[in-house]
C-alpha positions in Angstrom: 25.7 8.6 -30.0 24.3 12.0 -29.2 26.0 14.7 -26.7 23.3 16.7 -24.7 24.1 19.3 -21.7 21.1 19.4 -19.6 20.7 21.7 -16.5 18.5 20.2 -13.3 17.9 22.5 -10.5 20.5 24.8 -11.5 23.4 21.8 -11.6 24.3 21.3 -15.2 25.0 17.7 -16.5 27.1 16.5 -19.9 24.8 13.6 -20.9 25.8 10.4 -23.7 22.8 9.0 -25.1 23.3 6.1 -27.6 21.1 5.4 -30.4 18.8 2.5 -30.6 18.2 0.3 -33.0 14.5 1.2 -33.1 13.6 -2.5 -31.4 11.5 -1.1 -28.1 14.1 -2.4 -24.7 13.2 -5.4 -22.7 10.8 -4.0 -19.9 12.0 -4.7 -16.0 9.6 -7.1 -14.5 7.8 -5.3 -11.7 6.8 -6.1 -8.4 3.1 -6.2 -7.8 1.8 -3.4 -5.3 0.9 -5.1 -2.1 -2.8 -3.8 -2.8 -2.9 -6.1 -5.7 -1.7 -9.1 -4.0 -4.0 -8.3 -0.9 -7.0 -8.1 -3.4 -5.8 -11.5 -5.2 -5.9 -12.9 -1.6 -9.4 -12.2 -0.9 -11.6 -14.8 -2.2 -13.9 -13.6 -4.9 -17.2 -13.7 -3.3 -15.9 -11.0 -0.9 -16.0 -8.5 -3.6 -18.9 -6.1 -3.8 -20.1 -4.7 -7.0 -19.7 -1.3 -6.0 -15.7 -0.2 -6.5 -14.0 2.7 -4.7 -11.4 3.2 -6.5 -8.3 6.1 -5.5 -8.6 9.5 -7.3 -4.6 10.1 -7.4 -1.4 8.1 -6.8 -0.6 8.5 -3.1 0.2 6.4 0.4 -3.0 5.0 2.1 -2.4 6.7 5.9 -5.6 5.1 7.3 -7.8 3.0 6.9 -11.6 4.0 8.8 -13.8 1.6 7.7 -14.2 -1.9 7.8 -15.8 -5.5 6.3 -19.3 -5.4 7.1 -19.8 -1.9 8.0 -23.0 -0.2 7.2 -21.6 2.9 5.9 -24.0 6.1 4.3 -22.8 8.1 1.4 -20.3 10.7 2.2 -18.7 8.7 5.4 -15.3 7.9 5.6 -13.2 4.9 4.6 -9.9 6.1 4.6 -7.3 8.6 4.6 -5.1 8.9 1.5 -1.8 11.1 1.5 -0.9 13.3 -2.0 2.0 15.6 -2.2 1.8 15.7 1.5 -2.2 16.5 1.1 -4.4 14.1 3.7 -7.7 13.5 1.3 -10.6 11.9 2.4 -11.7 8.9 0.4 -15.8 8.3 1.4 -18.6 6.0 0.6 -20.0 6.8 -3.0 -23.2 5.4 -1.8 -25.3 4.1 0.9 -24.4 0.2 1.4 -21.9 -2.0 3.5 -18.8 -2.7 2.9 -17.8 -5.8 1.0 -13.6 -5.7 1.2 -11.1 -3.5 2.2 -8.1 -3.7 -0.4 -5.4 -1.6 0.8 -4.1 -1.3 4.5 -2.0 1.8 6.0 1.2 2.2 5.0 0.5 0.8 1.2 1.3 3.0 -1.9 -1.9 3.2 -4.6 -2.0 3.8 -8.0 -4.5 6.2 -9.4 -7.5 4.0 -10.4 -6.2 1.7 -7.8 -9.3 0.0 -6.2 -9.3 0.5 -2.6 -12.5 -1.2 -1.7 -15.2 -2.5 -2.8 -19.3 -2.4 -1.6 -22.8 -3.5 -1.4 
C-alpha cells in the first residue's frame, strides 16, 4: 500500500491506495445512453446515409427538426448544451431528414449520432 496526500480545491486529503496485482479490475457494466436504445428502436430502413453526429459531450436542450423535413445546409436541428454553452447542431447538407436519435433532455456522447439524412 502506498500513502499519498493530495490537495483538491484547497482541501487536503490523506489517501491509501493498494497495489494491484497487475490483472486489469472487472469493468462495471454500464447502462446504455437512452440515445442508443432510441436508435436500436428505430427500424433500420429509417436510417439515412448521411450521419450528424454531436461535436462534444453535452445535454441535447432541443430538438428543431423533424422526420421528413426538407431541411438546406446550415438550418437547424437541434440545440446542444456544453459547459453551459447553447451550440447549434445544423444540416451538413441539403437533404431530408431520415431519423431523429436523441430527444431533449438526453445526454450525448461526443461522436454520438444525433441524426441521420438523405
Amino acid at each position: 500500500m502506498k500513502n499519498y496526500t493530495i490537495t483538491v480545491n484547497g482541501t487536503v486529503y490523506d489517501v491509501t491506495v493498494e497495489e494491484g496485482t497487475g490483472a486489469a479490475a472487472p469493468a462495471a457494466p454500464k447502462a446504455a445512453p437512452k440515445a442508443a436504445a432510441q436508435k436500436a428502436a428505430a427500424p433500420s430502413g429509417a436510417q439515412g446515409s448521411i450521419k450528424v453526429n454531436a461535436p462534444m459531450q453535452g445535454k441535447i436542450l432541443s430538438v428543431s427538426a423533424q422526420t421528413g423535413q426538407t431541411v438546406k445546409k446550415g438550418d437547424l436541428l437541434m440545440i446542444l448544451e456544453a459547459m453551459k454553452m447553447e451550440n447549434e447542431v445544423v444540416a451538413p447538407q441539403d437533404g431530408v431528414v431520415a431519423s431523429i436519435n436523441v430527444a431533449a433532455g438526453d445526454t450525448v456522447e461526443v461522436g454520438a449520432i444525433l441524426a441521420t439524412m438523405n
